[in-house]
Backbone as a printed PyTorch tensor [residue, N CA C, xyz], in Angstrom:
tensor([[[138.2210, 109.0450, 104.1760],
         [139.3090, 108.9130, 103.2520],
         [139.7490, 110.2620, 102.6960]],

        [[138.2910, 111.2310, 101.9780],
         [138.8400, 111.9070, 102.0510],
         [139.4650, 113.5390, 102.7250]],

        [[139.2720, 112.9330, 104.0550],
         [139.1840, 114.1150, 105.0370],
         [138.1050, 114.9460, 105.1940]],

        [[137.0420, 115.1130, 104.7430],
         [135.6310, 115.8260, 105.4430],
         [134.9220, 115.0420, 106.5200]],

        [[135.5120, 113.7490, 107.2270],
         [134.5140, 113.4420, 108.3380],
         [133.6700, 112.8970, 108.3760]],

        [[132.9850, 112.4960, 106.9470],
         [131.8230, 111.8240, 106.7170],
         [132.2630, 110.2900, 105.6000]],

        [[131.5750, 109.4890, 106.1320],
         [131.7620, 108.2700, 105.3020],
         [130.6380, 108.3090, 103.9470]],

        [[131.0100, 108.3940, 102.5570],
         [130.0860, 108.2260, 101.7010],
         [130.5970, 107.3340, 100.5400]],

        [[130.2030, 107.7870,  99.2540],
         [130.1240, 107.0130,  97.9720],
         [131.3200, 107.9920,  97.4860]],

        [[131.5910, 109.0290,  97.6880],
         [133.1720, 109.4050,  97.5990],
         [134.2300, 108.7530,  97.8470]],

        [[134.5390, 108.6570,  99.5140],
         [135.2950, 108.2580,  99.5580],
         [135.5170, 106.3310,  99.4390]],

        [[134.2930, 105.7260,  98.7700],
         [134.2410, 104.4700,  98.7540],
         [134.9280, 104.1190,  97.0690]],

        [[134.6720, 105.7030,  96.1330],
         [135.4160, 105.7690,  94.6570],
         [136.4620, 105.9190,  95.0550]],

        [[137.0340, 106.8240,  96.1270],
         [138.5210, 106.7720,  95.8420],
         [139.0050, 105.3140,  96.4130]],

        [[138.7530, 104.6820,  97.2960],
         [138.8390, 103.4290,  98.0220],
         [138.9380, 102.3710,  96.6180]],

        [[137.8940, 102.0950,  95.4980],
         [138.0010, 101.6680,  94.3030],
         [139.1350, 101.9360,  93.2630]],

        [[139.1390, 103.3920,  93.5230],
         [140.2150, 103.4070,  92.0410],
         [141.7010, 102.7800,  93.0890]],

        [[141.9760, 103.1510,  94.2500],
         [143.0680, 102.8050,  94.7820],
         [143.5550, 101.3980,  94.7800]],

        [[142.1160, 100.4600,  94.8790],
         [142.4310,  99.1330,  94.5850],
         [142.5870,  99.0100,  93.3420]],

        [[142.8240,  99.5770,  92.4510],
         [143.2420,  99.3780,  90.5070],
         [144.1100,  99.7660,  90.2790]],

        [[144.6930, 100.5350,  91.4640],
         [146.0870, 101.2990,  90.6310],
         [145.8020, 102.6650,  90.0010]],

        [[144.3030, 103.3500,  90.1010],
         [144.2090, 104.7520,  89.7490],
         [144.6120, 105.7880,  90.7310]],

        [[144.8860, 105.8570,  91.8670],
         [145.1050, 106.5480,  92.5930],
         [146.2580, 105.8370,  93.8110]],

        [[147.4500, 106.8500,  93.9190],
         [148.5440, 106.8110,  95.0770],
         [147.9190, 106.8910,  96.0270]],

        [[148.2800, 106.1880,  97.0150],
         [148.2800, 105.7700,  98.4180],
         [148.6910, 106.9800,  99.3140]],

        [[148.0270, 108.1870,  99.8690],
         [148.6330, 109.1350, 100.6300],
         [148.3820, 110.2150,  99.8530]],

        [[148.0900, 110.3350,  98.3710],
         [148.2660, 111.5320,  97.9430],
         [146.6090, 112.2500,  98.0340]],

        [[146.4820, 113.3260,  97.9980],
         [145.0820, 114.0250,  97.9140],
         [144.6960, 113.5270,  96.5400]],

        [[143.4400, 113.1840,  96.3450],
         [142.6730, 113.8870,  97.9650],
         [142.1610, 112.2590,  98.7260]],

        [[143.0160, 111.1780,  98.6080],
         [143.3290, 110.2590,  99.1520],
         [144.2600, 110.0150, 100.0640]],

        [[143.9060, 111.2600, 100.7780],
         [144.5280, 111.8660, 102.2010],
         [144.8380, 110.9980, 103.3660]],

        [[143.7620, 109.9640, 103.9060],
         [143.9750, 109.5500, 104.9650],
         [144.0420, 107.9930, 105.4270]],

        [[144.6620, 107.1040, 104.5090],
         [144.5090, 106.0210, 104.2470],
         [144.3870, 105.0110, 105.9610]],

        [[144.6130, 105.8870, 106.4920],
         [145.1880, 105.3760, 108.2210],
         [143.4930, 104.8200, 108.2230]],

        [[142.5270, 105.1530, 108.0630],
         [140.8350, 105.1020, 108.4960],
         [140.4810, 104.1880, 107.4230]],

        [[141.1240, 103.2880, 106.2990],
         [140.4150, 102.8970, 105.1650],
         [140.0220, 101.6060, 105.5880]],

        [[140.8140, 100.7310, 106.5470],
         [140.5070,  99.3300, 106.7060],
         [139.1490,  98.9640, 107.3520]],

        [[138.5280,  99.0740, 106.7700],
         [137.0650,  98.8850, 107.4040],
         [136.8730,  97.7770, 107.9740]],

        [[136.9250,  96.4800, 106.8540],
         [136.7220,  95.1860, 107.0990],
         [137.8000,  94.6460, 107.6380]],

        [[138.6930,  95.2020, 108.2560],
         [139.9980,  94.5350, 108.8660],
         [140.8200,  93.2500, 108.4240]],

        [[141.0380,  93.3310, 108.0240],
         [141.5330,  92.3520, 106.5260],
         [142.8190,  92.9550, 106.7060]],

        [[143.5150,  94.1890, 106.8540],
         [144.6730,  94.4790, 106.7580],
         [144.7250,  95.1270, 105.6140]],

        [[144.0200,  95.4390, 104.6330],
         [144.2070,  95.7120, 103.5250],
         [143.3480,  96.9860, 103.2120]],

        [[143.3270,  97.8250, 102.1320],
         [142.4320,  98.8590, 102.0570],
         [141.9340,  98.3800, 100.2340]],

        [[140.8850,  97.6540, 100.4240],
         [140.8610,  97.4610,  99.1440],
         [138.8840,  97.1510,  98.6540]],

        [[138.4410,  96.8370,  97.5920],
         [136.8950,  96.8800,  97.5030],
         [135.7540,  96.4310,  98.5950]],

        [[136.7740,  95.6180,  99.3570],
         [135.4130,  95.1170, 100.5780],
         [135.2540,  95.9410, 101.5740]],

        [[136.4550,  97.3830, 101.4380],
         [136.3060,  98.2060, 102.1700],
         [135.2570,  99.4190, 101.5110]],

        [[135.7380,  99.5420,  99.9870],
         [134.5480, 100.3490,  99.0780],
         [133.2250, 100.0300,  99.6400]],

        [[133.0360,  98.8920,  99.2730],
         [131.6340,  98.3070,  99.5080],
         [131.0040,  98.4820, 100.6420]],

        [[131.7050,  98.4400, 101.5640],
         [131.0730,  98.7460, 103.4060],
         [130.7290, 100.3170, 103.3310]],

        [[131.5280, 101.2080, 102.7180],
         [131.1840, 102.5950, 102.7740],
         [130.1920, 102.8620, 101.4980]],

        [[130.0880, 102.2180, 100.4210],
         [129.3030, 102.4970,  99.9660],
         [127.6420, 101.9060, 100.9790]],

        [[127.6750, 100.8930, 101.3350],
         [127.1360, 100.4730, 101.7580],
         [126.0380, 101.3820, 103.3760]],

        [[127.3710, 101.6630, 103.7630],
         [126.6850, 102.9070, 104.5780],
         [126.0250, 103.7130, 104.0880]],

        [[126.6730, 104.7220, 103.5700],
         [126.0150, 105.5370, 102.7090],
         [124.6240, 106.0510, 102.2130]],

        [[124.2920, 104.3150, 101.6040],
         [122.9560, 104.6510, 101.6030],
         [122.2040, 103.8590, 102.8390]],

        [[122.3710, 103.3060, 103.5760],
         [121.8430, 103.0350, 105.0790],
         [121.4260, 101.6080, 105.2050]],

        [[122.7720, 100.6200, 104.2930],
         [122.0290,  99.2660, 104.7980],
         [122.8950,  98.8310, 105.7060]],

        [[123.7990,  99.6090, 106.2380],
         [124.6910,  98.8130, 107.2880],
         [125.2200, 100.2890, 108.2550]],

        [[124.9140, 100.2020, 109.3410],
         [126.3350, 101.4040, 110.3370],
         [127.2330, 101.5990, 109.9220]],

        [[127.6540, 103.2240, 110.2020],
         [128.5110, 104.0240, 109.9820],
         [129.4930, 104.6730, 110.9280]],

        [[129.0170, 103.5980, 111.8510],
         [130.0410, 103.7230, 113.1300],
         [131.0280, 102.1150, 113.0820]],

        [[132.5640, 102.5860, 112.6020],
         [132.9920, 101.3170, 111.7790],
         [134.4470, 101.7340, 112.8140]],

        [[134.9900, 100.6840, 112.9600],
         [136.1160, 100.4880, 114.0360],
         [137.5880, 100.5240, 113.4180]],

        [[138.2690, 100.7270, 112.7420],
         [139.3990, 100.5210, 111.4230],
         [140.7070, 100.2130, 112.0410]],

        [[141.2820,  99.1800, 111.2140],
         [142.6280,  98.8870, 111.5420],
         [143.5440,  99.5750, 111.0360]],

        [[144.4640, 100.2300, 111.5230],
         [145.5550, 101.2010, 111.1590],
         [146.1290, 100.7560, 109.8170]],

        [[145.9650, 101.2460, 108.7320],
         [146.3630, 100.6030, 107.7220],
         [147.6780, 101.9000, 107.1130]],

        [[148.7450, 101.4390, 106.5120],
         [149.5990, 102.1400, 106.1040],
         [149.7930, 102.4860, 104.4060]],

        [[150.1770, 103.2730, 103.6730],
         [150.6420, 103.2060, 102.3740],
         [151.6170, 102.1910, 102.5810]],

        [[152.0990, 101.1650, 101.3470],
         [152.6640, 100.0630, 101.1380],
         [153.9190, 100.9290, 100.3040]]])
């Protein structure tokens, strides 16, 4: 999400505030919204937080497949 390459508990906060309305869709450092759909839902929103948080600390793979998701 946010462009360093690595999936963590970063980019799973910005993934959170984006689902509240704290953070624009596209803007830095919520750079790359194209990679956010984790759970393929179509949507970029907490069940996607949760999977990257979830990686993160190592209860699920971090090799995750994403549906092209766009700013709305």
């Amino acid at each position: 999400m946010n462009g360093d390459g690595v999936v963590n508990i970063g980019d799973a906060l910005l993934v959170a505030q984006f689902d509240v309305g704290l953070r624009q869709c596209g803007q830095a450092p919520f750079g790359h919204p194209q990679v956010c759909d984790l759970n393929q839902d179509n949507a970029c929103n907490i069940g996607d937080a949760l999977r990257m948080a979830q990686c993160d600390v190592g209860l699920i793979g971090c090799a995750f497949t994403c549906k092209p998701f766009s700013c709305p």
